[in-house]
C-alpha positions as CSV (number, residue, x, y, z in Angstrom):
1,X,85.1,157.4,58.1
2,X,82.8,154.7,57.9
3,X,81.1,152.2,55.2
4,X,77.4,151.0,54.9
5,X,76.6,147.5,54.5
6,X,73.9,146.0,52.4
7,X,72.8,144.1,54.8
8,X,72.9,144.2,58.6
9,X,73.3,141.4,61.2
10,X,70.5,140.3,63.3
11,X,71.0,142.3,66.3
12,X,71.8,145.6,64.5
13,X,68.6,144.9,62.6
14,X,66.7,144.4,66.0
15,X,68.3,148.1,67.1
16,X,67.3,149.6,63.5
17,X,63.7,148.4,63.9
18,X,63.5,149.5,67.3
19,X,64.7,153.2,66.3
20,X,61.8,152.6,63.6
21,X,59.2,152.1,65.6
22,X,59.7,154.9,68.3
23,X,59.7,157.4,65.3
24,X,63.5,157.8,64.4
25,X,63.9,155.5,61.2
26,X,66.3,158.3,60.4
27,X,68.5,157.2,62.8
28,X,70.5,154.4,60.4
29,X,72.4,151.4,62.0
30,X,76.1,151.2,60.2
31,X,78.2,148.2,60.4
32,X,81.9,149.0,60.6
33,X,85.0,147.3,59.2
34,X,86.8,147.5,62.5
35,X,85.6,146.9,66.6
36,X,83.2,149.7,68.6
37,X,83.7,147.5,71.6
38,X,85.6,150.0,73.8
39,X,84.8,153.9,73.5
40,X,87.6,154.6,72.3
41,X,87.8,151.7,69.4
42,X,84.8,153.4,68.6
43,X,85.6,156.8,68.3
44,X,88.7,155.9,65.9
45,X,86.6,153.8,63.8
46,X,83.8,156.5,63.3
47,X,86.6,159.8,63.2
48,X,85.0,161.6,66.2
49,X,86.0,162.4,69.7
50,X,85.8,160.0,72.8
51,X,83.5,162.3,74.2
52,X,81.2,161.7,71.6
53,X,80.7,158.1,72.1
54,X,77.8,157.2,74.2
55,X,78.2,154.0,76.8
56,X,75.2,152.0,77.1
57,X,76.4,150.5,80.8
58,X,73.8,148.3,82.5
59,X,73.7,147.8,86.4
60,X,71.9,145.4,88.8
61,X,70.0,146.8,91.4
62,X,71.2,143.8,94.5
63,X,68.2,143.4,96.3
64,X,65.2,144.1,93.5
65,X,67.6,142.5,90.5
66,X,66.4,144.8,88.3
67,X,68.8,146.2,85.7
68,X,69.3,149.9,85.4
69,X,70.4,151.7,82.2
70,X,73.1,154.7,82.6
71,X,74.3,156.1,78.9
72,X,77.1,158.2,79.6
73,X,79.8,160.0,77.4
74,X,82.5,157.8,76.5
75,X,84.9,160.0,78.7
76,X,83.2,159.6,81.9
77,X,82.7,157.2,84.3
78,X,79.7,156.4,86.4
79,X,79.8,157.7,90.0
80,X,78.3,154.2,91.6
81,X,77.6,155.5,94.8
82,X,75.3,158.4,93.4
83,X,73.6,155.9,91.3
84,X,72.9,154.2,93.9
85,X,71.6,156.7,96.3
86,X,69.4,157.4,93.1
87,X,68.0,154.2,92.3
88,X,67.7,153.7,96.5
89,X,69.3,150.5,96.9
90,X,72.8,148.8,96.4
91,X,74.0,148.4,92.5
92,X,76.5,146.4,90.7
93,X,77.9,146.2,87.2
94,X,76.1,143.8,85.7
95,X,77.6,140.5,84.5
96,X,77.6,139.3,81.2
97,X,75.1,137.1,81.5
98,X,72.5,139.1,83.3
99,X,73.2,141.7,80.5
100,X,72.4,139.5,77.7
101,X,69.3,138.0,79.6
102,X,67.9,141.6,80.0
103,X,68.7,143.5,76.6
104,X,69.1,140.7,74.1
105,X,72.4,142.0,73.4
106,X,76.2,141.6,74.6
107,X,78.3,143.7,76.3
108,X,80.2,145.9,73.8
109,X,77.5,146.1,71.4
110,X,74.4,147.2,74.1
111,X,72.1,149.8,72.6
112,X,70.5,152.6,74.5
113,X,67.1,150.9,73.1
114,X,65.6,147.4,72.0
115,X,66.0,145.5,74.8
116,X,64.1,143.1,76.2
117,X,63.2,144.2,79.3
118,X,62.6,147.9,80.1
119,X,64.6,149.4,82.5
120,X,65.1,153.1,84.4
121,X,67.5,155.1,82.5
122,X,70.0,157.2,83.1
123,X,71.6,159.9,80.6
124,X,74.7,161.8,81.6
125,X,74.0,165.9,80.9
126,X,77.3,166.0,79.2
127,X,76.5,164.6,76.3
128,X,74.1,167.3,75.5
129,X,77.0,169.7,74.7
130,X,77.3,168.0,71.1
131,X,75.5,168.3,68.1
132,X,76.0,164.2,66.9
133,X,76.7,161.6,69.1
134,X,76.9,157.7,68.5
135,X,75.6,154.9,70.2
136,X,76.3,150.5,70.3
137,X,74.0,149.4,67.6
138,X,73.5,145.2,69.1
139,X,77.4,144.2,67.7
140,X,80.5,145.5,68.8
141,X,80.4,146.7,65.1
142,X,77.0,148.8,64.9
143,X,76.8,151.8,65.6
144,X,74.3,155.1,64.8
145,X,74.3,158.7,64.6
146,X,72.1,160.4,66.7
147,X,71.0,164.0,68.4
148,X,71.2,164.1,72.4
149,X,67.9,165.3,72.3
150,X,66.8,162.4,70.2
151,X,68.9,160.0,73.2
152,X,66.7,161.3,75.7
153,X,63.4,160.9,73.7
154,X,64.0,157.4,72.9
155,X,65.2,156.0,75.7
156,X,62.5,158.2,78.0
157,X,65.5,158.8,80.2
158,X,66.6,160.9,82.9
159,X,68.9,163.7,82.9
160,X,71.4,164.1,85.6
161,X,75.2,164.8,86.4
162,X,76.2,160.8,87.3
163,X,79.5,160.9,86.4
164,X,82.9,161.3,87.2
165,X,85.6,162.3,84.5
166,X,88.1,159.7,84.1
């Protein structure tokens, strides 16, 4: 499965202080021996389904610039175009660099909280089919446990059918 550290790096510290001050200091930031980059690296470090996994994916609204948060079940993929009917203007993925200027945190490793600037978010309604899921702790290493009723609590966001299955 997985193994604790003693000690946590920097940005998975930043995401377990963040879970501590919106009330879930339960939630515990693990650092894993092997990558959670990639949904599916994560799912076969932690021993749980894809499905499971939850994708912190961060877009770029064209003409406001603002980013947009969708966390979505490892499994899925984002339907662009209904995102951006949603968010009422054109989107993009994000680039690296406007990611890590807007959450503190690089792609791979992108928390559904902590970050630096507050965005809209977006949850996919399939995740709420499981008891646990886990979510990018700030490395491509750190991850956490969670409920998907504690994903929408924390991250304040929006429930809705945004995806498309892969």
């Amino acid at each position: 499965m997985y193994i604790m550290q003693q000690e946590l790096s920097a940005s998975a510290q930043r995401v377990q202080r963040a879970l501590e001050e919106r009330g879930f200091g339960h939630c515990k930031v693990v650092e894993l021996p092997s990558s959670t980059r990639t949904a599916q690296e994560a799912a076969q470090s932690i021993g749980c389904r894809v499905e499971q996994i939850v994708k912190s994916l961060i877009f770029r609204a064209k003409q406001s610039d603002v980013p947009i948060l969708v966390v979505a079940s490892g499994a899925n993929r984002v339907n662009e175009q209904q995102l951006s009917a949603l968010v009422g203007e054109p989107i993009e993925k994000a680039k690296a660099s406007f990611v890590q200027q807007r959450t503190g945190f690089v792609i791979g490793g992108v928390p559904p909280l902590g970050h630096l600037t507050p965005m809209r978010t977006f949850v996919d309604q399939s995740l709420l089919q499981y008891d646990e899921i886990w979510a990018a702790a700030g490395t491509p290493f750190a991850v956490f446990r969670l409920t998907p009723q504690e994903l929408v609590a924390m991250t304040g966001g929006e429930v809705i059918e945004l995806v498309q299955n892969k």
